[in-house]
MDAnalysis code that builds the backbone (N, CA, C; Angstrom):
import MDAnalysis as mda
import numpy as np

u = mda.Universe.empty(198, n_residues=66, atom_resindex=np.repeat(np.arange(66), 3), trajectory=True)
u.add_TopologyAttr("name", ["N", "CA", "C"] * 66)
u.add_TopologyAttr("resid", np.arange(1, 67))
u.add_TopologyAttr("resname", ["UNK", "UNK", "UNK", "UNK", "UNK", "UNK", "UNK", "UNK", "UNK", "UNK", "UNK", "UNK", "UNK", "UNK", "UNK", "UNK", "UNK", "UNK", "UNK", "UNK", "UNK", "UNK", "UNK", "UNK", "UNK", "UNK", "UNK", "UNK", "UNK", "UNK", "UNK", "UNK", "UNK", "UNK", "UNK", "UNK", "UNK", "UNK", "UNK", "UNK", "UNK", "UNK", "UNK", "UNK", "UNK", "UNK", "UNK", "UNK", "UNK", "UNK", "UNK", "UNK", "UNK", "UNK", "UNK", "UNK", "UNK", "UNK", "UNK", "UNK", "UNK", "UNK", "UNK", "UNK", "UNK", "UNK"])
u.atoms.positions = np.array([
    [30.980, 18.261, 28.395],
    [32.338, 17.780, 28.429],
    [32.464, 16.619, 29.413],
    [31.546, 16.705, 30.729],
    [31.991, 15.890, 31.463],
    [31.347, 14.371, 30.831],
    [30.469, 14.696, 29.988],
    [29.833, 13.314, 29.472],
    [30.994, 12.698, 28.079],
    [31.673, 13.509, 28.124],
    [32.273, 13.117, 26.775],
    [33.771, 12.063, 27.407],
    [34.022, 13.069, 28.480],
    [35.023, 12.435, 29.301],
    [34.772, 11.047, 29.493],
    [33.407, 10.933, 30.561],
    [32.934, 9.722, 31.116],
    [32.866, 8.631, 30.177],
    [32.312, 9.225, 28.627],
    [32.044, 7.997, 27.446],
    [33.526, 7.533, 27.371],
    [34.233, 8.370, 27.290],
    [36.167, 7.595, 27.088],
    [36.499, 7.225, 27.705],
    [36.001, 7.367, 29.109],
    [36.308, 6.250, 29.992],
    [36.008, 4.748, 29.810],
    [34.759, 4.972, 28.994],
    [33.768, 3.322, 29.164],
    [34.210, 2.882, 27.737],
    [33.887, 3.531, 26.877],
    [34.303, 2.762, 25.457],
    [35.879, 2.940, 25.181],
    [36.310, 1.310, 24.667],
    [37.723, 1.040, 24.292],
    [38.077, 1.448, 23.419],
    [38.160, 2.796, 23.122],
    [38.846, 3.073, 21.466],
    [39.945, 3.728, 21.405],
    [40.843, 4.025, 20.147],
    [41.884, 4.420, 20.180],
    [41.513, 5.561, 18.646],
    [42.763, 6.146, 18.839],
    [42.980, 6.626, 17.650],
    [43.244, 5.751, 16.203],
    [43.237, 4.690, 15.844],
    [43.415, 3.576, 14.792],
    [42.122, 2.621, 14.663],
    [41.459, 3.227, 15.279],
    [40.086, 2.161, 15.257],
    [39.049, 2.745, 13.989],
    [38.405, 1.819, 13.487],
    [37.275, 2.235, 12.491],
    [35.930, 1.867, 13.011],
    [34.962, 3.010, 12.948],
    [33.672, 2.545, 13.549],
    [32.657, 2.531, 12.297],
    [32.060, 1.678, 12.721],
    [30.758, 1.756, 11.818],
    [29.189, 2.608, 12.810],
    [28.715, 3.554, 12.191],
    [28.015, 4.370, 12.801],
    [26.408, 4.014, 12.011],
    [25.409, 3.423, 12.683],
    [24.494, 3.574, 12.191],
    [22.842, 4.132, 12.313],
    [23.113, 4.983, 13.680],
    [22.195, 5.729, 14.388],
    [22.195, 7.128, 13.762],
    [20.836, 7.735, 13.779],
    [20.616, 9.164, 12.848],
    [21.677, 10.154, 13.696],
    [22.340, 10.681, 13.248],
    [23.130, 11.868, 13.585],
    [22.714, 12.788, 14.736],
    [20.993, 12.460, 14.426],
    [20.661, 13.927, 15.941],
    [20.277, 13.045, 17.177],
    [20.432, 11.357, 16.754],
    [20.396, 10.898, 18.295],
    [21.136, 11.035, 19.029],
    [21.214, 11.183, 20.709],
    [22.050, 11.607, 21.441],
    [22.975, 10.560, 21.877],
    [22.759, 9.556, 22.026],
    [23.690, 8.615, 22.095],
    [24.904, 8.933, 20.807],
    [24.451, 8.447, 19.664],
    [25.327, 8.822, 18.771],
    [25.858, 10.066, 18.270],
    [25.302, 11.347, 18.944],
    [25.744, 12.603, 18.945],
    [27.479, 12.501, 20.022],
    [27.063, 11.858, 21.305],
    [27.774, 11.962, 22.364],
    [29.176, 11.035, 21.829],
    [28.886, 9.868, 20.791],
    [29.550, 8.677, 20.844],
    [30.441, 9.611, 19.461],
    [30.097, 10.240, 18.550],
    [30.891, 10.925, 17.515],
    [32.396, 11.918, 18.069],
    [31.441, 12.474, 19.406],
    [32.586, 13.717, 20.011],
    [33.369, 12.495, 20.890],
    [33.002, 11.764, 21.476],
    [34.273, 10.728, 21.713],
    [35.176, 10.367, 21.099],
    [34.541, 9.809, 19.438],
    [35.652, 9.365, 18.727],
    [36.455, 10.618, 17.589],
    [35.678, 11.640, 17.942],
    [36.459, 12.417, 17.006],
    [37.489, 12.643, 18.035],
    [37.496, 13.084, 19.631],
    [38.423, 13.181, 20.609],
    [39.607, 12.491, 20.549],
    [39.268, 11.050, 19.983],
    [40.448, 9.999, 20.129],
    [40.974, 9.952, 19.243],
    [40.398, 10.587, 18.050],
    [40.877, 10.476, 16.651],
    [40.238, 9.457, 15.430],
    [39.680, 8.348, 16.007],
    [39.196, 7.485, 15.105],
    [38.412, 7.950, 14.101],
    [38.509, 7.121, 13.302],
    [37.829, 7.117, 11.902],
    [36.288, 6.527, 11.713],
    [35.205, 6.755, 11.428],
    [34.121, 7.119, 11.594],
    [33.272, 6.489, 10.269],
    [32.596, 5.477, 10.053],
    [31.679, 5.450, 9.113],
    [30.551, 5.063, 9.116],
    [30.007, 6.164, 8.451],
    [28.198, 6.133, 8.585],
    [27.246, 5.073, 7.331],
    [26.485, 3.975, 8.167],
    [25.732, 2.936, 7.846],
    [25.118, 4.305, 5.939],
    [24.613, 3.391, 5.186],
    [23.983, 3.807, 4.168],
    [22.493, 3.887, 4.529],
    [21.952, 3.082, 5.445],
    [20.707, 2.786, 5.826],
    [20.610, 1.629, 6.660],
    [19.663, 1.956, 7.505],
    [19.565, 0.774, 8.331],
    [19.310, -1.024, 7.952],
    [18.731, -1.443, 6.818],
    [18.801, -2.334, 6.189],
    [20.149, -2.636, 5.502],
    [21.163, -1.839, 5.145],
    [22.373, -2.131, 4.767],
    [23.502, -2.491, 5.831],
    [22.816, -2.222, 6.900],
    [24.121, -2.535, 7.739],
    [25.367, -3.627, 7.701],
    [24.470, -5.226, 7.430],
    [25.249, -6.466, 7.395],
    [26.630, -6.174, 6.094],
    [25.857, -5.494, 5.258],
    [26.834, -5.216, 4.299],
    [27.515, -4.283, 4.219],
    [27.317, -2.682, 4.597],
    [28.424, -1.842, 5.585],
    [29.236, -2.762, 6.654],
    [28.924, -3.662, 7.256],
    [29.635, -4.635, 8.140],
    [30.992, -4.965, 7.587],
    [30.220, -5.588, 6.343],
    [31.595, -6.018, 5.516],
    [32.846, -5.381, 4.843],
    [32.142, -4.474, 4.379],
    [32.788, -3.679, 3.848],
    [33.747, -2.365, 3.964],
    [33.410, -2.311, 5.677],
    [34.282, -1.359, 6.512],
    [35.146, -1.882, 7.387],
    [34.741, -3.025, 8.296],
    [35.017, -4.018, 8.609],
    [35.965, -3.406, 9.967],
    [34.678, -3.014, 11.186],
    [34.837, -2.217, 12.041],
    [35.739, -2.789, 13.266],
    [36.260, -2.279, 13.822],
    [37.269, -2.780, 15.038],
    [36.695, -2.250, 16.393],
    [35.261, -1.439, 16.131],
    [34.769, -0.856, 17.175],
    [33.005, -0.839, 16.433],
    [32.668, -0.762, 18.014],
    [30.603, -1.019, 17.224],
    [30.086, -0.450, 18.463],
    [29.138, 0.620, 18.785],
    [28.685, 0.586, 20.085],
    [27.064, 0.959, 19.921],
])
């Protein structure tokens, strides 16, 4: 918890933000960075593959990236 706290401290997000997520699910960075934004409420979308990203880019068209 206290790491989840500390991440909302550092990353700018809100509840209205859309992320584009493209790290495997059991990395811990992006484990830690999911319970942040589910905390804040934001909306969440996961890359198709790492070669698709530029075009997940487009097509989600994120207001948040970390």
């Amino acid at each position: 918890m206290s790491n989840l706290l500390a991440c909302c401290g550092v990353v700018p997000c809100r509840g209205d933000d859309v992320v584009l997520s493209f790290l495997p699910l059991s990395h811990s960075f992006e484990r830690i960075m999911d319970y942040a934004l589910f905390w804040k409420g934001a909306c969440i979308a996961h890359a198709e593959h790492v070669d698709r990203v530029p075009e997940n880019l487009l097509e989600v068209r994120p207001t948040v990236m970390a």
